[in-house]
C-alpha positions as CSV (number, residue, x, y, z in Angstrom):
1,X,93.0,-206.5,124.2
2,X,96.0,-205.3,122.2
3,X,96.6,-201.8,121.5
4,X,95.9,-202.4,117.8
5,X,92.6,-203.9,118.3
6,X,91.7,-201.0,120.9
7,X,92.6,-198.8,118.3
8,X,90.5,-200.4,115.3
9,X,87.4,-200.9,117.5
10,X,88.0,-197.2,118.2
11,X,87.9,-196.5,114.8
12,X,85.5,-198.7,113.4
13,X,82.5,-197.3,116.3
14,X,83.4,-194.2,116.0
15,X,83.4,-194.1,112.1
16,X,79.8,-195.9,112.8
17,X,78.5,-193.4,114.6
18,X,79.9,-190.9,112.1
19,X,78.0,-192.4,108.6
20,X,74.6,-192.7,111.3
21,X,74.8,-189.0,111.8
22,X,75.6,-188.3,108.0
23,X,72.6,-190.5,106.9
24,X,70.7,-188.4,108.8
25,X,71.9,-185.4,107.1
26,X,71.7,-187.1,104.0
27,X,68.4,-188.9,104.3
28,X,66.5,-187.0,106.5
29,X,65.0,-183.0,107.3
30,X,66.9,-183.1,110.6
31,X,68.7,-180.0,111.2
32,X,72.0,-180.2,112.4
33,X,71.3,-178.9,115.6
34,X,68.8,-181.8,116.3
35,X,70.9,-184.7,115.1
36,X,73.6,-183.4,117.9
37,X,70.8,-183.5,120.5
38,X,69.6,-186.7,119.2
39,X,73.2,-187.5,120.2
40,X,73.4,-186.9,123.4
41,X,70.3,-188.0,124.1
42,X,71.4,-191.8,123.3
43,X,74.1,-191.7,125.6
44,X,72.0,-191.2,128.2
45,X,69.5,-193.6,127.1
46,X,72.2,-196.2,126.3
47,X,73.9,-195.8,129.9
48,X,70.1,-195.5,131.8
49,X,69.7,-199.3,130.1
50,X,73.3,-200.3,131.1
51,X,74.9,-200.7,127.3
52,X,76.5,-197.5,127.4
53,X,79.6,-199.1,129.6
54,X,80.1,-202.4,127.7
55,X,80.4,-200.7,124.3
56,X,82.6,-197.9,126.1
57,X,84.9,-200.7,127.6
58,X,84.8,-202.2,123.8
59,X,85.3,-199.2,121.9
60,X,87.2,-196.6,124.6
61,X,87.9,-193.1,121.9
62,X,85.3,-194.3,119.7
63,X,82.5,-193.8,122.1
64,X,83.5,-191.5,124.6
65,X,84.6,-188.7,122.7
66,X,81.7,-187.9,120.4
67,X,78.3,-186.6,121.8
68,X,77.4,-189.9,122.8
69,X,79.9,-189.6,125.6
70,X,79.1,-186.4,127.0
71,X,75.3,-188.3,127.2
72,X,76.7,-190.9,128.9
73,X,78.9,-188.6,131.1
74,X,75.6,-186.6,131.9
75,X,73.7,-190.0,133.4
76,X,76.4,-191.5,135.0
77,X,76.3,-187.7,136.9
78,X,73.0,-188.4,137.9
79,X,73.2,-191.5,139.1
80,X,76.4,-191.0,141.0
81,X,74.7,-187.9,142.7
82,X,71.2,-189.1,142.8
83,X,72.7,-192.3,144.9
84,X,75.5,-189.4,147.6
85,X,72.4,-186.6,147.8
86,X,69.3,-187.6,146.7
87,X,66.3,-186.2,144.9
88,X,68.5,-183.1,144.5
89,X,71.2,-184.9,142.4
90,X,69.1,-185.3,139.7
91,X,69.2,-181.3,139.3
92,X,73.2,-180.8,140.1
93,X,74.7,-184.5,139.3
94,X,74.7,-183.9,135.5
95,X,76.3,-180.0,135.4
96,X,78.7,-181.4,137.7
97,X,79.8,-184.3,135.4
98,X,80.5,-182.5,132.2
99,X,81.6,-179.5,134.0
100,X,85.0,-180.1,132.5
101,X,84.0,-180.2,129.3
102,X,81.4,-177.6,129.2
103,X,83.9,-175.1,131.0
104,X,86.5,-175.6,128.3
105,X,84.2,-175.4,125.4
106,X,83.2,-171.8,126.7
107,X,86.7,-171.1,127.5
108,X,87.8,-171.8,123.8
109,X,85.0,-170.8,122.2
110,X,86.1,-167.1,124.0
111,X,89.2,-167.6,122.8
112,X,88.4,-168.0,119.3
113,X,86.0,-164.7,119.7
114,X,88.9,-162.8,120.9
115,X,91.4,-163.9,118.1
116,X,89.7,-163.9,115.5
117,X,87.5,-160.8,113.6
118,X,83.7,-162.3,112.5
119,X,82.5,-160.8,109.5
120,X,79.0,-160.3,108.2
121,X,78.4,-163.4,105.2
122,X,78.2,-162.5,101.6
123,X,74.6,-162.6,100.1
C-alpha cells in the first residue's frame, strides 16, 4: 500500500473512531471518563478475538494511537507474558506493555504541574 493510501485509511479510522466517541457524548449520559474506558476496553476485546491486528495492519496511526491502542497494547502484554511465565503474566504482562506510555504520561503530566500555576474555577 502507498503512502497516501496508508495515510487516508489512517485518517478515515481514526476520524471513525472519533464521531463514535462524540455520538456518545452527544447521544448518550456517558461521562467522559467512561467513554475512555469503554475505549480501551475494545482494544482488548478486539485483539482477544484476533481483529485488533488486521484493522491495525490496515489502518496503522489511525488505530494505534487512540485508546484503542493502548487496549490492544495491554492484551497483546498478556498474551505475550501469559505464553514466557504463565499464570503470573496475566498480573505483570499488561503494566509491562504500556509501561512506556504510562511512564511518560506521568512524566508530562508532572511537567505540566510544575510549569504551570492551577487556579481555583470561577463560580
Amino acid at each position: 500500500m502507498s503512502l497516501f493510501y496508508e495515510c487516508v485509511a489512517a485518517f478515515c479510522v481514526g476520524g471513525l473512531l472519533c464521531v463514535v466517541a462524540q455520538l456518545l457524548i452527544d447521544l448518550t449520559r456517558l461521562t467522559p471518563a467512561r467513554i475512555l474506558v469503554s475505549f480501551v476496553v475494545a482494544g482488548v476485546v478486539l485483539s482477544a478475538v484476533g481483529l485488533y491486528e488486521p484493522l491495525y495492519r490496515f489502518a496503522g496511526c489511525g488505530v494505534s494511537v487512540p485508546l484503542l491502542g493502548f487496549g490492544g497494547a495491554l492484551a497483546r502484554g498478556v498474551r505475550e507474558a501469559v505464553h514466557t511465565d504463565g499464570l503470573l503474566g496475566v498480573l505483570t504482562g499488561g503494566l509491562s506493555a504500556a509501561a512506556a506510555g504510562t511512564t511518560a504520561a506521568m512524566m508530562l503530566g508532572l511537567l505540566c504541574a510544575l510549569i504551570f500555576k492551577s487556579r481555583p474555577k470561577r463560580a
